[in-house]
VMD Tcl script that builds the backbone (N, CA, C; Angstrom):
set m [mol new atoms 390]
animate dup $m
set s [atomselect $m all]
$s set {name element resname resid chain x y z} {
  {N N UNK 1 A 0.858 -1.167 0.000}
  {CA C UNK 1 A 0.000 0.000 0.000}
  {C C UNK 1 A 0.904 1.229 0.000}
  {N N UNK 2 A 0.632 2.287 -0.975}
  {CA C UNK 2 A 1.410 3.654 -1.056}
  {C C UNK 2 A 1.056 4.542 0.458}
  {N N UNK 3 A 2.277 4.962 0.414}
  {CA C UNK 3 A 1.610 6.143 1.860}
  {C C UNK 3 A 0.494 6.904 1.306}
  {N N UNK 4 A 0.135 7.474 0.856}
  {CA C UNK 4 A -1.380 8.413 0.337}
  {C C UNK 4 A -2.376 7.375 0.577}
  {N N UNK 5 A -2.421 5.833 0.283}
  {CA C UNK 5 A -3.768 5.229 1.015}
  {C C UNK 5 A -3.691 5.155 2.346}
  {N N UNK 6 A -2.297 4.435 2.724}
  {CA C UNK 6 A -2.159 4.399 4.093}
  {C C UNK 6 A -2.856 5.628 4.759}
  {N N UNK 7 A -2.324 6.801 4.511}
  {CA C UNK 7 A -3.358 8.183 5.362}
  {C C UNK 7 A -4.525 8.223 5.183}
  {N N UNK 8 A -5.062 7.641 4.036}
  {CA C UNK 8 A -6.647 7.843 3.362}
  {C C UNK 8 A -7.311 6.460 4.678}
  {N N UNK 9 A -6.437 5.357 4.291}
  {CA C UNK 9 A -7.524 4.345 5.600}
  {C C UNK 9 A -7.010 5.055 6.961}
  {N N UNK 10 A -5.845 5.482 7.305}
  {CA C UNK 10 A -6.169 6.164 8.526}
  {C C UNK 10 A -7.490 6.778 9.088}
  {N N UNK 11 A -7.098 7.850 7.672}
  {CA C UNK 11 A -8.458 9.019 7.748}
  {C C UNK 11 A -9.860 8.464 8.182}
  {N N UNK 12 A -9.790 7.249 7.135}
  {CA C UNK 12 A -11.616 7.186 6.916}
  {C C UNK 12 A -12.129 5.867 8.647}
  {N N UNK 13 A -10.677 5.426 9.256}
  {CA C UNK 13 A -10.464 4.535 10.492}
  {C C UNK 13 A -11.190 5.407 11.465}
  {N N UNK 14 A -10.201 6.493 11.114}
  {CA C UNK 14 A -10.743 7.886 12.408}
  {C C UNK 14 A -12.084 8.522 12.379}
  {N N UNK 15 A -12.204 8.530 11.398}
  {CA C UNK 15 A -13.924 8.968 11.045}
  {C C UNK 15 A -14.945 8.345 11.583}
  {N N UNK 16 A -14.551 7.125 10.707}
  {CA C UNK 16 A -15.510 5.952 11.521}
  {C C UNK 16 A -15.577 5.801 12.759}
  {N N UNK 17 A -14.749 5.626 13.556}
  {CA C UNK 17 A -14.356 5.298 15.469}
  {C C UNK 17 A -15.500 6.664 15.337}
  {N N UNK 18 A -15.375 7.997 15.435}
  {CA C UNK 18 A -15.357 9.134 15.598}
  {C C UNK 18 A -17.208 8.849 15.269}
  {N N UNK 19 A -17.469 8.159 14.076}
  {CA C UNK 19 A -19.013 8.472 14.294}
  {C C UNK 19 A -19.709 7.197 15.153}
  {N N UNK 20 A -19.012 6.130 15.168}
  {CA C UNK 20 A -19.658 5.065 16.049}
  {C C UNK 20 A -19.662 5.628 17.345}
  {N N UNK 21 A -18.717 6.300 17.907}
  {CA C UNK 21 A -18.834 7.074 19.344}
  {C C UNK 21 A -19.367 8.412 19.184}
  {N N UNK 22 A -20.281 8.853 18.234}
  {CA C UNK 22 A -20.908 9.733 18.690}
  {C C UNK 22 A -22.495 9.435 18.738}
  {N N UNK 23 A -22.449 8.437 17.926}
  {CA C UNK 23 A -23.931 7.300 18.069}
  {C C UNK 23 A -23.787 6.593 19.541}
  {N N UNK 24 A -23.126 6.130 19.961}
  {CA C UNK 24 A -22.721 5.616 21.371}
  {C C UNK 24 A -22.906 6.679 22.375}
  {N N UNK 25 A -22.451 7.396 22.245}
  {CA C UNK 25 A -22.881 8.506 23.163}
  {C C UNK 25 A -24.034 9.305 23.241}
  {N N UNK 26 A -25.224 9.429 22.330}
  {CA C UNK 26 A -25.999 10.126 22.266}
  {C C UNK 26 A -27.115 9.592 23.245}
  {N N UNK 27 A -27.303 10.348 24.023}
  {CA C UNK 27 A -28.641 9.766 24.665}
  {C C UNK 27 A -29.496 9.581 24.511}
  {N N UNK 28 A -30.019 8.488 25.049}
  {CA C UNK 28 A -31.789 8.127 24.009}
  {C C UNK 28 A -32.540 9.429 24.672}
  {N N UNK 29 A -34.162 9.529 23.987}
  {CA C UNK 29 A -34.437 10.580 24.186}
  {C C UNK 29 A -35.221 9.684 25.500}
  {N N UNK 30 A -36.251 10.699 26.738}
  {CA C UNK 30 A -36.540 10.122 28.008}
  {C C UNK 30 A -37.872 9.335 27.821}
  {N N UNK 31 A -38.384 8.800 28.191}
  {CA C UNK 31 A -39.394 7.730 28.344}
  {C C UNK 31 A -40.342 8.765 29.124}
  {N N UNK 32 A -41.194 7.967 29.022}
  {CA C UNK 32 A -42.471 8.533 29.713}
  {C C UNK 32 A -41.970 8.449 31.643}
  {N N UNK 33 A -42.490 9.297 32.223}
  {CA C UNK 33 A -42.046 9.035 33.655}
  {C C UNK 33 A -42.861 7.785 34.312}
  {N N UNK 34 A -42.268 7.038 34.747}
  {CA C UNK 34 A -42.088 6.216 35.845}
  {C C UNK 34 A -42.226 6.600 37.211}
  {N N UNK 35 A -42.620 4.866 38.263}
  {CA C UNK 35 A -43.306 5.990 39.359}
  {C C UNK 35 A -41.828 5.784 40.302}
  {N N UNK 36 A -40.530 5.616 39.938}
  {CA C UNK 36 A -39.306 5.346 40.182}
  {C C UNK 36 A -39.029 7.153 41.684}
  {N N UNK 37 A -39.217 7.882 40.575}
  {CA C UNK 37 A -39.173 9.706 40.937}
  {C C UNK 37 A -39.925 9.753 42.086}
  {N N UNK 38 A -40.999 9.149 42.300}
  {CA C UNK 38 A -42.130 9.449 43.379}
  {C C UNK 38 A -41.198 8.614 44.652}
  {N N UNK 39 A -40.567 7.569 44.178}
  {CA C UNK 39 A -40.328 6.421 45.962}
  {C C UNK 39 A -40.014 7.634 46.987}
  {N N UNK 40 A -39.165 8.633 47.354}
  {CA C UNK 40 A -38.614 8.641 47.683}
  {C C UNK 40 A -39.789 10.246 48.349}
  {N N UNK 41 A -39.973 10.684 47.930}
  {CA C UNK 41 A -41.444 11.536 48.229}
  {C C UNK 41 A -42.263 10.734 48.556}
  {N N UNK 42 A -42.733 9.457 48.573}
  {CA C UNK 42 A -43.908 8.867 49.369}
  {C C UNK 42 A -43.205 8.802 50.118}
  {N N UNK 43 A -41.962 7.978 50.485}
  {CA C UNK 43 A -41.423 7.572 51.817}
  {C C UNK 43 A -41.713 8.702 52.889}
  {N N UNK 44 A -40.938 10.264 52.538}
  {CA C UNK 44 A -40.905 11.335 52.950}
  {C C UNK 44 A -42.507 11.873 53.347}
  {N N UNK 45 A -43.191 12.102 52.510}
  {CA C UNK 45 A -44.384 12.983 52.663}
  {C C UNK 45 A -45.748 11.769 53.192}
  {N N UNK 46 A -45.762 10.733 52.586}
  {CA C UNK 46 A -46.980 9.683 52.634}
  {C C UNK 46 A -46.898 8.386 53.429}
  {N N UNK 47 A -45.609 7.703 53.678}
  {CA C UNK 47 A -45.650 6.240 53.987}
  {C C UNK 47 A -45.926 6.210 55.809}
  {N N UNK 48 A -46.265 7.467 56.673}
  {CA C UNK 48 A -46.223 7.478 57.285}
  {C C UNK 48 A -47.653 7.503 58.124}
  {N N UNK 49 A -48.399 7.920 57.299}
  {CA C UNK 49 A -49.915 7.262 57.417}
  {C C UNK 49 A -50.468 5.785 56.303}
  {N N UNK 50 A -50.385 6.604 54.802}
  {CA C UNK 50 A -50.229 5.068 54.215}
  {C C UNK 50 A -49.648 3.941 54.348}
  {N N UNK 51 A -48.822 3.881 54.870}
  {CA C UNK 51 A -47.485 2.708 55.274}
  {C C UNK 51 A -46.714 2.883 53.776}
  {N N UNK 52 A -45.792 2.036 54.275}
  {CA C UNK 52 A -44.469 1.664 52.809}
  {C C UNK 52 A -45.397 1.250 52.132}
  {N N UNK 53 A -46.341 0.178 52.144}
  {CA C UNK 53 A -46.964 -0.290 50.860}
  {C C UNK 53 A -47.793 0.365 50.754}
  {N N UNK 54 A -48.892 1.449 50.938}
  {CA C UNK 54 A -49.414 1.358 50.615}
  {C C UNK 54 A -51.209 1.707 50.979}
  {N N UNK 55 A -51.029 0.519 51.874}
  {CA C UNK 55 A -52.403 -0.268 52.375}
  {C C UNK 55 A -52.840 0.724 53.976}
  {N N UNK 56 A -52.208 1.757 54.076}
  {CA C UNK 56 A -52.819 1.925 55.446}
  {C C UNK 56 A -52.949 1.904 56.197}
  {N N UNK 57 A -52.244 0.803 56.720}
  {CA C UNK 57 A -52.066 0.156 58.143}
  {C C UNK 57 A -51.348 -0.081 59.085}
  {N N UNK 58 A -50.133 0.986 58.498}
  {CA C UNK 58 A -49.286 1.111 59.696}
  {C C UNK 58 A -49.475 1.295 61.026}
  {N N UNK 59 A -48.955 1.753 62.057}
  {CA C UNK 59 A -49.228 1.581 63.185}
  {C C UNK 59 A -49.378 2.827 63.528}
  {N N UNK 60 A -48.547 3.841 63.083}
  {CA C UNK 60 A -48.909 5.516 63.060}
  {C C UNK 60 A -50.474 5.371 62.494}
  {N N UNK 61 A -50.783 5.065 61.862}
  {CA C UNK 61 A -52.269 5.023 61.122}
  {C C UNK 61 A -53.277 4.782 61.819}
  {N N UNK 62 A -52.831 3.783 62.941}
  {CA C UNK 62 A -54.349 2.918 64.123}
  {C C UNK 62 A -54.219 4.046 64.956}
  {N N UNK 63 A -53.459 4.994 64.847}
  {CA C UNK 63 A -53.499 6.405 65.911}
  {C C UNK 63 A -54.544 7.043 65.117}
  {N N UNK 64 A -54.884 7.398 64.213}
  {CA C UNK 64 A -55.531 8.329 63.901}
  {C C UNK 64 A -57.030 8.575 63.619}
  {N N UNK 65 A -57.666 9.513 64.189}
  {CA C UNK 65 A -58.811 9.557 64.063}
  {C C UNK 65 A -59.685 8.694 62.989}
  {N N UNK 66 A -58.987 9.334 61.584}
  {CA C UNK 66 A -59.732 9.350 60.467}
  {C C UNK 66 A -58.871 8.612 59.913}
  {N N UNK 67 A -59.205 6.900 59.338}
  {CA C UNK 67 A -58.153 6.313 58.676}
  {C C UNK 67 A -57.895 6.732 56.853}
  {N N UNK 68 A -56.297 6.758 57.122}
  {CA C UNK 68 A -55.608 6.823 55.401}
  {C C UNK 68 A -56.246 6.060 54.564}
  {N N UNK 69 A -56.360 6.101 53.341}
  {CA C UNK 69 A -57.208 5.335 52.336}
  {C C UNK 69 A -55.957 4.131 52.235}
  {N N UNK 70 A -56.888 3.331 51.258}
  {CA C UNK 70 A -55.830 2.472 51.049}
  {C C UNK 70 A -55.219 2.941 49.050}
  {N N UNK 71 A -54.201 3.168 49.508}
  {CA C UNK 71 A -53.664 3.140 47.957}
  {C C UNK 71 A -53.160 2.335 46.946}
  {N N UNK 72 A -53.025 0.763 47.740}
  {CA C UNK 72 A -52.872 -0.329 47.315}
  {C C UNK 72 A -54.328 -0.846 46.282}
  {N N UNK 73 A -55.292 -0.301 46.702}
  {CA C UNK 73 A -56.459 -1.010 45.869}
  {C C UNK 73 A -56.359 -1.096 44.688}
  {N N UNK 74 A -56.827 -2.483 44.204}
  {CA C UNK 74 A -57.164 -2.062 42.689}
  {C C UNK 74 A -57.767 -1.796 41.898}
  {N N UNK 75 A -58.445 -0.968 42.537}
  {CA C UNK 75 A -59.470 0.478 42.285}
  {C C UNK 75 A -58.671 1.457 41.799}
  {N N UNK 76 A -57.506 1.474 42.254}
  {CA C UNK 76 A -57.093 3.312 42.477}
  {C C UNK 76 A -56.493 3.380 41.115}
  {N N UNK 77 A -55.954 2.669 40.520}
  {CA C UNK 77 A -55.647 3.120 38.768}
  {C C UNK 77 A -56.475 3.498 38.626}
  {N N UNK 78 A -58.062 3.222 38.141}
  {CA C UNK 78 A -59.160 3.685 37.836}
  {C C UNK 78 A -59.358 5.230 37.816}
  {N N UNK 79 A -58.698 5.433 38.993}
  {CA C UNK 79 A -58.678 7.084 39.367}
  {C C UNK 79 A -58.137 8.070 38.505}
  {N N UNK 80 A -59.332 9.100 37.807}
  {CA C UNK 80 A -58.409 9.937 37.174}
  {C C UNK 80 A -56.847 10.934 37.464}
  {N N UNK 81 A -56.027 11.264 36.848}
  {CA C UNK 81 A -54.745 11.972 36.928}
  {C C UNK 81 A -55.047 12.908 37.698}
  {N N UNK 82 A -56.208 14.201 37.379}
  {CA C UNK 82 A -55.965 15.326 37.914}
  {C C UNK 82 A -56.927 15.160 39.368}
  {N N UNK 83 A -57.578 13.928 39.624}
  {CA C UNK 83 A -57.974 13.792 41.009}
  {C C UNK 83 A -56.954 13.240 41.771}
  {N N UNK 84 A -56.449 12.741 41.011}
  {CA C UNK 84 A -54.982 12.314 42.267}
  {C C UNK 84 A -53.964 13.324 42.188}
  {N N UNK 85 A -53.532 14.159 41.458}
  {CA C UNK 85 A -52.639 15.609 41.721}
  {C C UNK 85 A -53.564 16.364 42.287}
  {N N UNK 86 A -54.728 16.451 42.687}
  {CA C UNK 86 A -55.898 17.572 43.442}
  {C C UNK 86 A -55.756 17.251 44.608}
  {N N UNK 87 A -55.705 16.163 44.724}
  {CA C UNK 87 A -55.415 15.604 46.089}
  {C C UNK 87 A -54.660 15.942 46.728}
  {N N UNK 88 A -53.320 15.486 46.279}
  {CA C UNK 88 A -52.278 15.802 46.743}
  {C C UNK 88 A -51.673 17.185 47.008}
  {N N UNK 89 A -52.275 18.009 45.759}
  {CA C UNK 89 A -52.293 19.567 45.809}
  {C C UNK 89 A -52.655 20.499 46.916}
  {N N UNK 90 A -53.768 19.770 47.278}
  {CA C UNK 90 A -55.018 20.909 48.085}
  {C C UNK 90 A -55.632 19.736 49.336}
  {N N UNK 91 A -55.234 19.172 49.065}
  {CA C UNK 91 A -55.630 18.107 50.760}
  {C C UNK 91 A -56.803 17.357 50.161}
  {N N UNK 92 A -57.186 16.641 50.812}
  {CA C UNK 92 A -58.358 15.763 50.757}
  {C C UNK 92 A -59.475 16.454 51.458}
  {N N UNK 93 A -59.458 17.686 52.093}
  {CA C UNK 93 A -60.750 18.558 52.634}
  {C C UNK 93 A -61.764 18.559 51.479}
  {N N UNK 94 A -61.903 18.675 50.213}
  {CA C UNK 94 A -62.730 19.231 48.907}
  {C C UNK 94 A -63.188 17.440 48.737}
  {N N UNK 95 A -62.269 16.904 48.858}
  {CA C UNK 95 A -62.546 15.268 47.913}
  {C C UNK 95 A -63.387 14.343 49.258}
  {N N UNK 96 A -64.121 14.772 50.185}
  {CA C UNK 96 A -64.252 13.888 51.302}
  {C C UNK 96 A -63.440 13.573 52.017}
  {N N UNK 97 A -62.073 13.708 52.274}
  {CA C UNK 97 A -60.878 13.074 52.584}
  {C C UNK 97 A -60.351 13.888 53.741}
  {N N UNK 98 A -60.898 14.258 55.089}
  {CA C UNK 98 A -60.554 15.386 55.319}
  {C C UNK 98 A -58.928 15.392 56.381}
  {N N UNK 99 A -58.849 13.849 56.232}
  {CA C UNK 99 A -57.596 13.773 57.023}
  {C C UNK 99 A -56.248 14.151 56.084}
  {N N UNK 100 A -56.221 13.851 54.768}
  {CA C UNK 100 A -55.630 14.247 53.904}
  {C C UNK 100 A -55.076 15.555 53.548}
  {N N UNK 101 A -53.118 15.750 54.523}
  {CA C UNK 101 A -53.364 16.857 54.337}
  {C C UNK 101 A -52.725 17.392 52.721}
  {N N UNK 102 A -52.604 19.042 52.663}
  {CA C UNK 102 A -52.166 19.259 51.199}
  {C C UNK 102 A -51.138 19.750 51.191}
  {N N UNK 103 A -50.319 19.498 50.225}
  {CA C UNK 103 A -48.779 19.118 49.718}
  {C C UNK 103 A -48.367 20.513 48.368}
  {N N UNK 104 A -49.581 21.263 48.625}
  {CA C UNK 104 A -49.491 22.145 47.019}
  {C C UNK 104 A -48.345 23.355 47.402}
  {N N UNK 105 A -47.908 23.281 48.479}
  {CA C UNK 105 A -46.635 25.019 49.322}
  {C C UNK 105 A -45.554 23.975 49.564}
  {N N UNK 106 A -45.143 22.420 49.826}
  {CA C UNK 106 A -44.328 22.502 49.805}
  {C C UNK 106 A -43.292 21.549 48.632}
  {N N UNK 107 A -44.705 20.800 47.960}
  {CA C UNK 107 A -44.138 20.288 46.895}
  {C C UNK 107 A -44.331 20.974 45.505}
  {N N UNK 108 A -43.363 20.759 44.676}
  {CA C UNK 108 A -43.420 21.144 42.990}
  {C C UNK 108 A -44.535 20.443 42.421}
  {N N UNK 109 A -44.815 20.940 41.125}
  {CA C UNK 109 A -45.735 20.440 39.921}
  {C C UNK 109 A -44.969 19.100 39.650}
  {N N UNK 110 A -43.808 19.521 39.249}
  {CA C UNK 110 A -43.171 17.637 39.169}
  {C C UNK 110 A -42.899 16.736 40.061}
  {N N UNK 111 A -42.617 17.604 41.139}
  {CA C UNK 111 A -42.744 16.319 42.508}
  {C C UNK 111 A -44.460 15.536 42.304}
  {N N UNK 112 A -45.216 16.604 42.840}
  {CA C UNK 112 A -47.090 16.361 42.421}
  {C C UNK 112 A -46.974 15.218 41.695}
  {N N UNK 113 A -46.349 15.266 40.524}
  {CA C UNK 113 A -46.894 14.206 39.249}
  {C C UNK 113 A -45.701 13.167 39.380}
  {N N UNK 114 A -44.707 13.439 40.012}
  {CA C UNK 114 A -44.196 12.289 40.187}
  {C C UNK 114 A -44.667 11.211 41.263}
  {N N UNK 115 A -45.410 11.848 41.974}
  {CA C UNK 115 A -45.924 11.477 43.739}
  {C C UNK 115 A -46.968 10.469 43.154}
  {N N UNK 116 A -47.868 10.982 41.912}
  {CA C UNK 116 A -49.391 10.485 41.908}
  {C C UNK 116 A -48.703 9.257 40.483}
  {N N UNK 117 A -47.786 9.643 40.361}
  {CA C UNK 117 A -47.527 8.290 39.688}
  {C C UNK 117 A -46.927 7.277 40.278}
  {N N UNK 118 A -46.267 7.638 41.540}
  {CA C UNK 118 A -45.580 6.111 41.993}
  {C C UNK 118 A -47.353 5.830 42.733}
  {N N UNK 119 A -47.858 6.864 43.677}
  {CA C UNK 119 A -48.845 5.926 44.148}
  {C C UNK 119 A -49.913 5.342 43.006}
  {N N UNK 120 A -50.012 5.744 42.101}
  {CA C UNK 120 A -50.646 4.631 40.293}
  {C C UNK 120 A -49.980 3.520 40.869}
  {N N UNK 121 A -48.604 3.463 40.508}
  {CA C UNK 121 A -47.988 2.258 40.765}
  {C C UNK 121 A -48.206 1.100 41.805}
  {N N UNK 122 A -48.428 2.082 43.376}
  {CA C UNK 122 A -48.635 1.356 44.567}
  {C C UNK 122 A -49.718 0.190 44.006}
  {N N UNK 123 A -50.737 0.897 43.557}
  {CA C UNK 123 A -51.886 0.244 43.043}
  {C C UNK 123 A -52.501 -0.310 41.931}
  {N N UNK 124 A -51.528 -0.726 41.419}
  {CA C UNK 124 A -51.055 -2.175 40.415}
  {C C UNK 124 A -51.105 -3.159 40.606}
  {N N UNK 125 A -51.849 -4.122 40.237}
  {CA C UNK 125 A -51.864 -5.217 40.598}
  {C C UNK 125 A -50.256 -5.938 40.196}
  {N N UNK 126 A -49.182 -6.861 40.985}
  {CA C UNK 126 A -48.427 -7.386 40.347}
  {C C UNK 126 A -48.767 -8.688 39.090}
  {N N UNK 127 A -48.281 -8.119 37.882}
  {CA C UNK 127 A -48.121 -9.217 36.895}
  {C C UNK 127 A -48.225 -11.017 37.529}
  {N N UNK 128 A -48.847 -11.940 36.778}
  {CA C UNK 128 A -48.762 -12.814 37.502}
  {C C UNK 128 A -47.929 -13.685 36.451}
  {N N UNK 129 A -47.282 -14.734 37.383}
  {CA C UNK 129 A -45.762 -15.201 36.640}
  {C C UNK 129 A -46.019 -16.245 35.963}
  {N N UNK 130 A -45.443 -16.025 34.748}
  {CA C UNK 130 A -45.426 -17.821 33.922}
  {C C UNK 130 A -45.375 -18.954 34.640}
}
mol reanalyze $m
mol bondsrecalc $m
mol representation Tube
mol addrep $m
């Protein structure tokens, strides 16, 4: 091979590497949100009347006047989006709910919608296994 190809397959070596790693690197674009964002805001703001799962029944919970719903049901998908960010927004005083308090001064719009999607999630039935 003459030196002038030799530089030419260099060239077109480097190019190539150069566009396979910029396809490699590009980030996919984001998925729809997941209720992944919310764990960590229920733990914080909710699991303490709802429990970790869910269901209500923690032991902070048998203290309280007015029991937490259950968010485990599998009812609660059923529930429209902007009644479960209303909720969470403005308390459960408007929705019957009056123990429910509201989250709209100290949480964000995306916390909100991340919150009402992990509890969607709570209340999923699990897949059942092959």
């Amino acid at each position: 091979m003459t030196r002038r190809g030799l530089v030419w397959s260099a060239a077109a070596a480097v190019g190539l590497a150069v566009a396979v790693a910029a396809v490699a690197l590009t980030p996919s674009p984001p998925g729809p949100p997941g209720p992944e964002p919310g764990r960590s805001l229920y733990r914080d703001h909710c699991a303490t009347c709802h429990g970790a799962d869910g269901w209500g029944r923690s032991w902070r919970a048998r203290l309280l006047f007015l029991r937490p719903g259950n968010l485990a049901d599998p009812q609660a998908p059923s529930l429209p989006d902007p009644y479960l960010t209303e909720i969470i927004r403005r308390g459960g005083a408007d929705f019957g709910r009056p123990g429910m308090p509201s989250f709209g001064f100290t949480l964000s719009e995306a916390d909100i919608q991340a919150l009402a999607a992990y509890v969607r999630a709570l209340a999923t039935p699990p897949r059942p296994t092959p």
